[in-house]
N, C-alpha and C positions, 0 to 999 in steps of 0.2 A: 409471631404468628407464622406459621408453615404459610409456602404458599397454597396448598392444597386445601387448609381451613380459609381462608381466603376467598378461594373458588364457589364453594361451599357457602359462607355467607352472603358472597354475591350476586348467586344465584337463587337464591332464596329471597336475596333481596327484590332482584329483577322478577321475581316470580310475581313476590307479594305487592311490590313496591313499597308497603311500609311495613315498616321489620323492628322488633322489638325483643328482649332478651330471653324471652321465653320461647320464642321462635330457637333460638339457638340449643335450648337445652336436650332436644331428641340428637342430632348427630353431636352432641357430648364440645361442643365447643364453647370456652368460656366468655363469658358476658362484656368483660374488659374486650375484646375483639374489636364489638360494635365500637369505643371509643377511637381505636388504634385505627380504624378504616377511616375515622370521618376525622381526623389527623393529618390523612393520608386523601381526605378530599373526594374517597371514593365514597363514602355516604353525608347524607346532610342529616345534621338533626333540628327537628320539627317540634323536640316536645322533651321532657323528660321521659327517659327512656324508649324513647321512638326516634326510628331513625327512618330517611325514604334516599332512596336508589334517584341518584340526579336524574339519571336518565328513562328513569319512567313513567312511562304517558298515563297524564294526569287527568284522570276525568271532573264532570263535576261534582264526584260521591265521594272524593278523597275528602273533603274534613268527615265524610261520616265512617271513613273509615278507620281516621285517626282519633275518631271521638270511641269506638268502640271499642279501637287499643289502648285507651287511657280509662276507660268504666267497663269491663270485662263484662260486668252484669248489668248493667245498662241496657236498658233498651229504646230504640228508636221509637220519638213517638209523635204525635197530632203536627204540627203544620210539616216538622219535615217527612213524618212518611208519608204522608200527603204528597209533597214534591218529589221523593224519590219513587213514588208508583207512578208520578204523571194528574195526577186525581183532582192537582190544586194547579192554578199560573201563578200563583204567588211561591216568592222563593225568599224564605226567611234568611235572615241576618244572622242569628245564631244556632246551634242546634240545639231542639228539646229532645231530651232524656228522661225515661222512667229510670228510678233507681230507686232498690228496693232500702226501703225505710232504714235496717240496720248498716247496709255500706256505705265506706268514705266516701265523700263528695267529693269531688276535682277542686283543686285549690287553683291549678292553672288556669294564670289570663292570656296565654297564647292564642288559644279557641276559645270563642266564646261558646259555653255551653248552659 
């Protein structure tokens, strides 16, 4: 990997904090990269196919943002959008997801979803 794809991933990373392979595909860098960095200690991975930038600040909406990177057509729904408007004081345990009838389900028990 040039250093300059590099650059490039890890700034995208530090952008997004969590960073995935289709992230990579608009500036044309390949996917194997993401492996080669967290090798390399400079990303961690979090999930199949998801990777998060050590060093960035973690709110408490990061599993719902790694839930989003894992169900692309998911949607956020009842107690946790509830907590992420503020709306509920209750903060669930796992995240509820609409998913529409014909897409894959998440098979991962990293996050509970």
């Amino acid at each position: 990997m040039s250093p300059s794809n590099r650059k490039i991933v890890l700034k995208i990373a530090l952008k997004k904090g969590v960073i995935c392979a289709k992230d990579l595909a608009k500036p044309g860098i390949h996917r194997k990269s993401l492996k080669r960095l967290e090798e390399q200690s400079l990303l961690i991975r979090s999930g199949r196919g998801i990777y998060t930038y050590p060093k960035a600040d973690i709110t408490e909406n990061h599993s719902l943002v790694e839930a989003t990177q894992r169900v692309p057509k998911g949607t956020i729904c009842l107690l946790s959008a509830l907590s992420f408007h503020k709306i509920t004081t209750q903060n669930p345990w796992e995240i509820w997801l609409a998913i529409p009838q014909k897409s894959r389900h998440p098979q991962e028990k990293l996050l509970p979803l």
